[in-house]
N, C-alpha and C positions, 0 to 999 in steps of 0.2 A: 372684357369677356367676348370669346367667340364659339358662335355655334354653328356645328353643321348640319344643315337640313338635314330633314330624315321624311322622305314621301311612304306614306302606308297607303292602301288599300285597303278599304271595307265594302262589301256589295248588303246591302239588305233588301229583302223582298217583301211586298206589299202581301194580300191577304189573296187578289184576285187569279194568281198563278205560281203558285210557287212550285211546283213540278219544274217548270222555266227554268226558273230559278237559280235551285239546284244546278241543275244540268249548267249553265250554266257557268255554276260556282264551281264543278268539278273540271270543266276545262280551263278554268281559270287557276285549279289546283290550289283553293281555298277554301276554307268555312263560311257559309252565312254568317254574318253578323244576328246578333240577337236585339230582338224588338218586340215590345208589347205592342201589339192594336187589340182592341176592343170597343166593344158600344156601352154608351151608359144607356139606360132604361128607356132616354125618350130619342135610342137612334144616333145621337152624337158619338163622332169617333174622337177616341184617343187614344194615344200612340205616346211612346218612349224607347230612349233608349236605353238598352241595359249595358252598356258599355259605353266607354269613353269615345266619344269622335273628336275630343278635340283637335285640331287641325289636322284632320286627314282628308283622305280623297274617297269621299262618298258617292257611292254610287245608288241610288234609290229605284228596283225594279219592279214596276208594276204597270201590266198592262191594263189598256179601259176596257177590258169585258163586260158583259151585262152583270148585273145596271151600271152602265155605263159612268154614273153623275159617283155615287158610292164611291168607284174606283178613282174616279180623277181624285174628287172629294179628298180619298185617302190618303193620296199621294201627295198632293198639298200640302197636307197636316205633319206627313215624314218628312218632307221639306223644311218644312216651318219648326220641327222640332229639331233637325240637324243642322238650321241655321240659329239656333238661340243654344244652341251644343257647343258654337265655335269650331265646326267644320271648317277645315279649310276651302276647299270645293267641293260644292253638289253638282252632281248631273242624275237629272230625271232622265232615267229610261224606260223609252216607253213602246215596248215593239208594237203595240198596236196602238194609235194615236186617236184617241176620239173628237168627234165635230169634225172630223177631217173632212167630209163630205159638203158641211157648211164653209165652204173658204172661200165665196162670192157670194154678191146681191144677185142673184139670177132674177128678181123685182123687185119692184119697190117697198119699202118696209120691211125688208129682212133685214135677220143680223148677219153677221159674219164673224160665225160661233167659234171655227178654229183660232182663229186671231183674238176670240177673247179667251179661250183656254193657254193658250201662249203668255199672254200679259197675265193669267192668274200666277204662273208658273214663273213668271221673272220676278212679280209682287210676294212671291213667297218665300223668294230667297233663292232659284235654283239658278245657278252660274250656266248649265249646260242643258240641253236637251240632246236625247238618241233616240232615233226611230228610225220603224223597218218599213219601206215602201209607203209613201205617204201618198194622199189620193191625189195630191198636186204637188209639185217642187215648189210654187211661191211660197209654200207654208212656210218653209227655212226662213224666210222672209219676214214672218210673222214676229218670230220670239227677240227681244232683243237682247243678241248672245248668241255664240258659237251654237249649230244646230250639224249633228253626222247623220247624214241621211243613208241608213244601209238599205242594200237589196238582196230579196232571195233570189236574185235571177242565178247566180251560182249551182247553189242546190237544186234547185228546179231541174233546169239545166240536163245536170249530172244525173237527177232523177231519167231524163227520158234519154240520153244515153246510154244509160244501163238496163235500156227494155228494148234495146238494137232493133228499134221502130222503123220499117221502112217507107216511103210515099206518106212522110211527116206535112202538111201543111200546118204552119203558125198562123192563127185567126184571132183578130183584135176586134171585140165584138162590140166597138162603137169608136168612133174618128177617134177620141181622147187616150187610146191605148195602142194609135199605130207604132208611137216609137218604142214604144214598151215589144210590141211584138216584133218590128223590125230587129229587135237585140236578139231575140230567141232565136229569130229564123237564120241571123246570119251565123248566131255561134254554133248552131246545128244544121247548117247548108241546108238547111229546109226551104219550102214554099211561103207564099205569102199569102192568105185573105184577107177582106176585111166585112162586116156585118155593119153596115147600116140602119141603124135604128129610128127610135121616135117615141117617145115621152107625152104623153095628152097632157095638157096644160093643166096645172093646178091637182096632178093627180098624183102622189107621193107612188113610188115603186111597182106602176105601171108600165111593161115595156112592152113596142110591136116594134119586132124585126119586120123589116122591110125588104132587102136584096146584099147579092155577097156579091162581090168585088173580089177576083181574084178565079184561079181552076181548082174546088176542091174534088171534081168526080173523082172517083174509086181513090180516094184518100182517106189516110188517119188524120183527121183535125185535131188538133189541141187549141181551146182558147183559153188565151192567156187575161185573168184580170189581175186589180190590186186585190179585192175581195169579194165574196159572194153573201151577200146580204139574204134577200128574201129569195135570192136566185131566179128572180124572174127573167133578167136579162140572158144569162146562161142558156137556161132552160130552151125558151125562142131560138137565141141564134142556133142550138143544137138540132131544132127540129127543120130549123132553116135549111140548117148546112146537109140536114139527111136527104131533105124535098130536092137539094141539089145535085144529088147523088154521091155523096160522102159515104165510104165503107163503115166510120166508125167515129165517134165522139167522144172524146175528151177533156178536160176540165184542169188548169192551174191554177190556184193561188193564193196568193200570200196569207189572206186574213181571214178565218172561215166563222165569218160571224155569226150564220145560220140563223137570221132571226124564223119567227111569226110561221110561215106555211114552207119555208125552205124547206127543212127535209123530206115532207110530202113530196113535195114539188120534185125533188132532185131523186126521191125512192121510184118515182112513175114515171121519170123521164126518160128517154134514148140515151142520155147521156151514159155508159157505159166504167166508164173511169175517171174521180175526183181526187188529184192531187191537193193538197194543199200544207204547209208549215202552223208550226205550232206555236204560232206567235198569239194564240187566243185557244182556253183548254176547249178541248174537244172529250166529252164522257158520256156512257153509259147510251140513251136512244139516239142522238147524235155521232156514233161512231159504226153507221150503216155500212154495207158490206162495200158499197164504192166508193168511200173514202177511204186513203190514203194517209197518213201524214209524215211527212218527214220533217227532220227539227233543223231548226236554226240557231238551236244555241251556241253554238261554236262562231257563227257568223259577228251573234253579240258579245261573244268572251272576246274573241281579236278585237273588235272592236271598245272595248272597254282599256284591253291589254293597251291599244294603241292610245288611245286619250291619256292612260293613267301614264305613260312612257312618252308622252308630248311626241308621237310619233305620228305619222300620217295614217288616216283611215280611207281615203280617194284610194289607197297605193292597194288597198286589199281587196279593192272593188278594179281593178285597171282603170279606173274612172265611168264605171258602168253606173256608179251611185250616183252623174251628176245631172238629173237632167230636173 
């Protein structure tokens, strides 16, 4: 007897973004797959599938938005169910990657939280990992198994050429994000700065901007990060870059986690305009009038398209994704 393969796609989505999702599943010009989650009474998740996965090419979308530990949690459990399904491959996607922040001992007696979110993710059966703009590239590092690391620098991008911005400077508002803004400024012949910071020891999401590197007088600034957490580093370098005499302040990027005083913080600021992607939902008192969002689901369909078609994902990035 002989058979000939037959590769299927299913995409299913976790509980913490399915808007994504969707969107997603529509440029992919497919149906969600169908899946129970729920909680039993004391909080424990459970998950099924209502359909058959046997040896297909599963795809599991769920980003770690708050609470954080829930989502991974979740995504685990889809894992662990579509590997005792007889999926043929699983690949967790995950446009926003959580611990991403802990991926060093910065002292002694820390963990090094992304790396054990990785090995939870190999332990639980998933063959692949996808993620959008991770806070380090060693994380690829982490998982053992293929890891596509996508960026929104594309869309972004495309975003600030289509507001025909003149006297653009690109501002990397701490050493760890020069080469991130080196790619903006060359792909939009822009300027360069950079914001010099400083972190008090032992003090979780404290930032003092210190001095800018770079000409931003009578400039539009744009700074570029991977995400804006409590937005205190933002915030500073924006009021830095006004005291330098910058015309105007601007904000990119990828992950808008907005925890704890950010929106305060970002409602009162100079900051004038907050781009950022929909790789983490954005609703209701969190979508203030200087936010922005533009999606990335298209970014994660190609990329899904290309895994599921053993095709290159470097090739849809021109190699922008490798760093």
């Amino acid at each position: 007897m002989e058979l000939v393969p037959r590769k299927r796609l299913e995409l299913f989505s976790g509980r913490a973004h399915p808007e994504l999702a969707r969107e997603v599943a529509d440029h992919l010009q497919i149906q969600l797959g169908e899946l129970t989650l729920r909680e039993f009474s004391d909080g424990e998740i459970y998950s099924r599938f209502d359909q058959s996965v046997r040896g297909k090419d599963i795809f599991l979308l769920q980003t770690h938005a708050g609470p954080v530990n829930d989502s991974i949690f979740e995504q685990l459990i889809m894992v662990d169910a579509a590997k005792r399904a007889s999926a043929k491959r699983i690949t967790a996607v995950c446009p926003y990657y959580g611990y991403s922040r802990q991926d060093r001992k910065a002292s002694g007696r820390e963990p090094i939280t992304a790396k054990l979110v990785a090995d939870l993710f190999k332990a639980a059966g998933a063959d692949r990992i996808i993620s959008v703009d991770l806070h380090s590239g060693q994380i690829q590092g982490f998982f053992d198994g293929p890891v596509d690391h996508l960026t929104a620098t594309q869309v972004l991008t495309d975003y600030l050429r289509a507001q025909n911005a003149d006297d653009l400077v690109i501002v990397a508002p701490d050493a760890g994000r020069v080469k991130v803004a080196e790619r903006y400024a060359q792909k939009l012949q822009a300027g360069l700065a950079v914001v010099h910071k400083s972190r008090p020891k032992n003090m979780a999401n404290v930032v003092n901007a210190l001095n800018v590197v770079g000409d931003v007088a009578d400039k539009r600034c744009v700074i570029v990060d991977d995400m804006i957490d409590t937005a205190g580093t933002v915030t500073a370098a924006a009021d830095l870059l006004l005291d330098r005499g910058a015309n105007d302040v601007w904000v990119m990027a990828t992950h808008p986690i907005l925890s704890g005083p950010a929106m305060k913080r970002l409602a009162d600021s100079s900051i004038s305009r907050v781009i950022v992607t929909n790789t983490l939902p954005l609703t209701g008192d969190r979508l203030i009038d200087k936010i922005e969002v533009v999606s990335i689901a298209k970014v994660i369909a190609d990329a899904i398209a290309a895994v599921f078609e053993d095709g290159s994902v470097s090739e849809l990035f021109h190699g922008d994704n490798l760093s």
